[in-house]
C-alpha positions, 0 to 999 in steps of 0.5 A: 828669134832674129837668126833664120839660122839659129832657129833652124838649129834650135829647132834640131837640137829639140829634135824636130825637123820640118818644112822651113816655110815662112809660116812656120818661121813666123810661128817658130819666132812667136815660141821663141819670144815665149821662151825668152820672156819664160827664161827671163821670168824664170831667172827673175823667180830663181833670184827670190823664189818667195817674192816671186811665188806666182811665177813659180807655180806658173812655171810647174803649171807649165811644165805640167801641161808640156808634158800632158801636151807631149803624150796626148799629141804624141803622134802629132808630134811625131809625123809633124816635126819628126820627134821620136817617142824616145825623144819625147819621152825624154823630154817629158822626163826632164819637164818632170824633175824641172816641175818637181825641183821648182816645187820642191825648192819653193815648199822648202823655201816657204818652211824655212822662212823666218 
């Protein structure tokens, strides 16, 4: 969020490449502050995955949308930030079993609760 290098390789290591205007390392601080406060939730809902149940279902929402966002922006996505099909792909792939575990573990959690 803070290092200008950091987020230039984060940005790769995502698979995209782009113009590093001022704009668009404004915008890309404002995801990264997203995805901190997402992670810290996330590691808040992991611990007590039943206290934290809202969460849960929030975070499989989330990756849920990724994914419809991913294909029906595919293009976009492509000639805008330089992701491959096959990253994107790939990546909806990962959101996908991230979406179904989360799911998965919390109906299981609730089945087993005493």
């Amino acid at each position: 969020m803070f290092v200008p290098e950091f987020q230039v390789w984060c940005a790769h290591a995502y698979g995209a490449d782009f113009q590093w205007a001022l704009r668009e390392r404004y915008l890309v601080r404002i995801m990264g502050s997203f995805v901190f406060v997402i992670g810290t939730l996330s590691c808040l809902a992991a611990r007590s995955p039943l206290k934290s149940e809202i969460v849960v279902w929030a975070l499989v929402e989330f990756f849920i949308l990724r994914n419809i966002h991913r294909h029906y922006y595919g293009a976009e996505l492509q000639s805008g930030f330089g992701v491959s099909s096959q990253v994107n792909n790939l990546t909806s792939v990962l959101f996908s079993l991230l979406a179904l575990v989360l799911a998965l573990t919390l109906v299981r959690a609730k089945s087993q609760k005493p």
